[in-house]
C-alpha positions in Angstrom: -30.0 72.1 -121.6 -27.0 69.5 -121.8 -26.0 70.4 -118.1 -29.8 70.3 -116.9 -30.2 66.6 -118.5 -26.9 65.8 -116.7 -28.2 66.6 -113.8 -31.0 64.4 -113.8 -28.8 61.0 -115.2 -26.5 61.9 -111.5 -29.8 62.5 -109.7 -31.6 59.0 -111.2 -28.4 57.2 -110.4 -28.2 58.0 -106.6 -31.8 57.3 -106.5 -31.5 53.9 -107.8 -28.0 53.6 -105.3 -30.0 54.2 -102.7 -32.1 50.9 -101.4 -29.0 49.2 -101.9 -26.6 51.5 -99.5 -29.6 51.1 -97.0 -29.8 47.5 -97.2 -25.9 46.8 -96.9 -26.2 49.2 -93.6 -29.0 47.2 -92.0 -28.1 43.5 -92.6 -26.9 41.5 -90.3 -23.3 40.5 -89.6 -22.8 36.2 -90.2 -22.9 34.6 -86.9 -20.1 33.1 -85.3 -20.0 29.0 -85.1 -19.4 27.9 -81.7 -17.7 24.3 -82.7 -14.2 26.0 -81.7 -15.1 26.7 -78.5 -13.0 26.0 -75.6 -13.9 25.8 -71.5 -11.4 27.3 -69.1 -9.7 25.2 -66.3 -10.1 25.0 -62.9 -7.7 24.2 -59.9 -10.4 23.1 -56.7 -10.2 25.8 -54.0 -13.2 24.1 -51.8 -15.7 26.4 -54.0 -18.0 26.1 -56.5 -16.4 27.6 -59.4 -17.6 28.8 -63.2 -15.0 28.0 -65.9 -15.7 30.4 -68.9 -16.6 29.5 -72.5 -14.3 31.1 -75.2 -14.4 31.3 -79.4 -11.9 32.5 -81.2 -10.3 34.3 -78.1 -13.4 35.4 -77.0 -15.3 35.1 -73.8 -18.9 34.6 -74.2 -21.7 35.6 -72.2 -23.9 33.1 -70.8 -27.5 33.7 -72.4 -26.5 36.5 -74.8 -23.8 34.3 -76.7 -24.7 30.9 -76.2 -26.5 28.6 -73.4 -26.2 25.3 -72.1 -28.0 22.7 -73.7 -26.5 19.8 -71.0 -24.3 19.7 -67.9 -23.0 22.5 -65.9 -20.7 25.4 -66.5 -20.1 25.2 -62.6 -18.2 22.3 -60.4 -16.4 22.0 -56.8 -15.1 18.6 -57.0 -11.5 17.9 -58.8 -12.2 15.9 -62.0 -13.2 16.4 -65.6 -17.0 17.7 -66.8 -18.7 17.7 -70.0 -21.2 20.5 -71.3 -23.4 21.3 -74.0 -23.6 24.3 -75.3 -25.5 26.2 -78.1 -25.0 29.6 -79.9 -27.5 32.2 -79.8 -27.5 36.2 -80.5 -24.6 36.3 -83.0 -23.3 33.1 -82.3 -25.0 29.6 -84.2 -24.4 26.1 -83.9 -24.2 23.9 -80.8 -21.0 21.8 -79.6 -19.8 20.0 -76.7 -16.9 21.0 -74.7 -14.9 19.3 -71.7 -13.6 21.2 -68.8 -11.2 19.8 -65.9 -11.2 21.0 -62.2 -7.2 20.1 -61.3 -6.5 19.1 -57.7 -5.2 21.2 -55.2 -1.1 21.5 -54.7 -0.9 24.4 -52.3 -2.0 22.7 -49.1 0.6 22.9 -45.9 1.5 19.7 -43.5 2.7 20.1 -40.2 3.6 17.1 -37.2 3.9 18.0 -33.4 6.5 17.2 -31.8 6.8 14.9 -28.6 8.8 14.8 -25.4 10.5 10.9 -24.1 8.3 9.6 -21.8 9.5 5.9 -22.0 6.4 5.1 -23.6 5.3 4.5 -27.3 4.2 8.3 -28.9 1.9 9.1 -31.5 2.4 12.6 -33.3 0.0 14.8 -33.8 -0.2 15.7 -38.1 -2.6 18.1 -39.2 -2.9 19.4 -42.8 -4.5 22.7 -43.7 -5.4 24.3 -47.1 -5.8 28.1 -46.1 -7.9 27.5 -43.0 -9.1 24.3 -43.7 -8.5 21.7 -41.8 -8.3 18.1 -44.1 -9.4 15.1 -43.5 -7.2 12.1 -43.7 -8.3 9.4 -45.7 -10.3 12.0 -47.6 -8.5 14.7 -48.7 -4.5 12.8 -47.6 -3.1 9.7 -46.9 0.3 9.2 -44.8 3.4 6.8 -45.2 6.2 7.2 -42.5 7.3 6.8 -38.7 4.2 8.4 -36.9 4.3 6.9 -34.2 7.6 6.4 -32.0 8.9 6.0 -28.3 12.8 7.0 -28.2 14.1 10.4 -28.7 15.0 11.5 -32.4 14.0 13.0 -35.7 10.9 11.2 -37.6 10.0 11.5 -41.3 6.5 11.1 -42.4 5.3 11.5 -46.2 2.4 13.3 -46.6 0.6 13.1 -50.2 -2.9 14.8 -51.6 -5.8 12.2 -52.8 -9.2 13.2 -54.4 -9.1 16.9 -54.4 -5.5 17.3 -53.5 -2.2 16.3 -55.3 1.5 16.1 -54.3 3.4 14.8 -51.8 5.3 16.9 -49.0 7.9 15.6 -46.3 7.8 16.6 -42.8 9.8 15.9 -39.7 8.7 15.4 -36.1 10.9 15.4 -33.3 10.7 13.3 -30.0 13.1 15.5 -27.7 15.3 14.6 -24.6 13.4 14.3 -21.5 15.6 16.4 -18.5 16.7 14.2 -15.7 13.6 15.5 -13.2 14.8 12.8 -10.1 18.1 13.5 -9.9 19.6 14.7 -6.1 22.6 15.2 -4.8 23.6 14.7 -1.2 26.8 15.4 0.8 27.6 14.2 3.9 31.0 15.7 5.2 31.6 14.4 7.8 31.8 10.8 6.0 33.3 12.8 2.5 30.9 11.3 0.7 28.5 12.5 -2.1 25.5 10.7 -3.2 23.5 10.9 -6.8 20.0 9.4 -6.9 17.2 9.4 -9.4 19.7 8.9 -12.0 17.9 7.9 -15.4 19.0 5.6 -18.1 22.3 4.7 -16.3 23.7 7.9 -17.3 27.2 8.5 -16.0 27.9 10.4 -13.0 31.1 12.7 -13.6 32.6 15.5 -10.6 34.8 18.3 -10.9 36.0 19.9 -7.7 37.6 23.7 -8.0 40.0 22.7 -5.4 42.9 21.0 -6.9 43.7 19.6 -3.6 40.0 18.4 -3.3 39.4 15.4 -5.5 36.1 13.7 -5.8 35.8 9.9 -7.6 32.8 7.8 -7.9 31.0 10.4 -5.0 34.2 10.0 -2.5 35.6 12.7 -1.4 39.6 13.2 -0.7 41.2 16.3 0.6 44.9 16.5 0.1 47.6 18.2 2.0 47.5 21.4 3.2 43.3 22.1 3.1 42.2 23.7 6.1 39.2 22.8 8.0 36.2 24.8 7.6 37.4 25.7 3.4 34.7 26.0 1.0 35.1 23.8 -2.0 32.8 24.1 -5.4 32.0 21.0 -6.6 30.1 20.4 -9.9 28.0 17.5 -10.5 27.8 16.4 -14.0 25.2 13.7 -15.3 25.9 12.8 -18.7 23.2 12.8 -21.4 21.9 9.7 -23.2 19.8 8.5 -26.4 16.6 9.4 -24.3 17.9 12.4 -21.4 19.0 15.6 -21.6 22.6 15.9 -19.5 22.5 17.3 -16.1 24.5 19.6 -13.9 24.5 20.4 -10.2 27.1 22.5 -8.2 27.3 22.2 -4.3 29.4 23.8 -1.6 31.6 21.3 0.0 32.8 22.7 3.4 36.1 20.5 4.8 36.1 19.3 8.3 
């Protein structure tokens, strides 16, 4: 009789247990204040781009966790944006949050180069980010030597503006023109060698590979001991200048 009424005091107690075991199991978890929530940055890559919404580590879900009350969760531009958002589903309370789309660093800068023509030059600088060609004024700006008429080695400063940030250096060269005109002549019978077409006054040198046949200022001397009818080598040097490249010429002298 004792264990049969024992029974029934375990049996009224789990009854009674019960709508309270049920109730823990089926209420809801507290919800989740968005105030600490944070927006992902951006670095502009000529898209529209989504930053992300996080609490507590956590990336939301557009329309399941929260949704925007104000503003835009998306942006192209470089530059900082404000948006409003508010918890829903297991998340409660609204908040603003800032977001910042950085400029651009990665972007490549590149200047032709030029040949001396005698005249004034202007180089050629294009600036690319991936396949996109920028604009200047709009996306760059340029300090430097851009534009140039003697031969050398020109630095320009290339540096980002709205979208893009940082500067990068480049060089442009304006190279040697080659002495085109230049023509040699030889007259034998007078031992004489003539250079025309000459550029920039460069300086006319000879080198005969005879040492009995010596050439100066285009005159021709044969010393001693040369035979008529010998073939001499002589090599025609024009020296290079600021602007010209230095030219050579070898012709067959024949001795009369």
């Amino acid at each position: 009789m004792k264990n049969l009424k024992k029974l029934l005091a375990i049996v009224v107690c789990i009854a009674m247990m019960v709508p309270t075991v049920a109730f823990a199991a089926t209420s809801s978890p507290a919800k989740v204040d968005v105030k600490s929530a944070t927006a992902k940055s951006l670095t502009y890559n000529a898209k529209s781009q989504t930053t992300t919404i996080v609490v507590n580590g956590k990336t939301l879900t557009l329309n399941k966790d929260f949704k925007v009350v104000s503003g835009s969760l998306k942006a192209t531009k470089a530059g900082t944006y404000t948006v409003k958002i508010k918890g829903i589903g297991n998340y409660s309370g609204d908040t603003t949050v800032k977001y910042t789309v950085n400029a651009q660093q990665s972007y490549k800068a590149t200047a032709a180069a030029k040949t001396y023509n005698a005249k004034n030059q202007t180089t050629k600088v294009t600036v690319k980010y991936g396949n996109t060609v920028l604009k200047r004024g709009t996306d760059y700006k340029i300090t430097g030597v851009t534009k140039a008429k003697n031969a050398g080695k020109y630095k320009i400063t290339v540096k980002g503006i709205n979208n893009y940030k940082g500067t990068k250096t480049i060089y442009y060269t304006i190279n040697k023109a080659a002495q085109k005109s230049v023509k040699v002549k030889v007259n034998a019978s007078k031992k004489k060698i003539t250079v025309s077409g000459v550029k920039a006054k460069a300086k006319v040198t000879y080198k005969s590979a005879n040492k009995k046949v010596k050439v100066k200022n285009g005159k021709i001397t044969v010393g001693k001991g040369v035979k008529k009818g010998t073939k001499v080598r002589i090599t025609v040097k024009v020296a290079a200048t600021k602007n010209y490249k230095a030219y050579s010429k070898s012709i067959i002298y024949k001795v009369k």
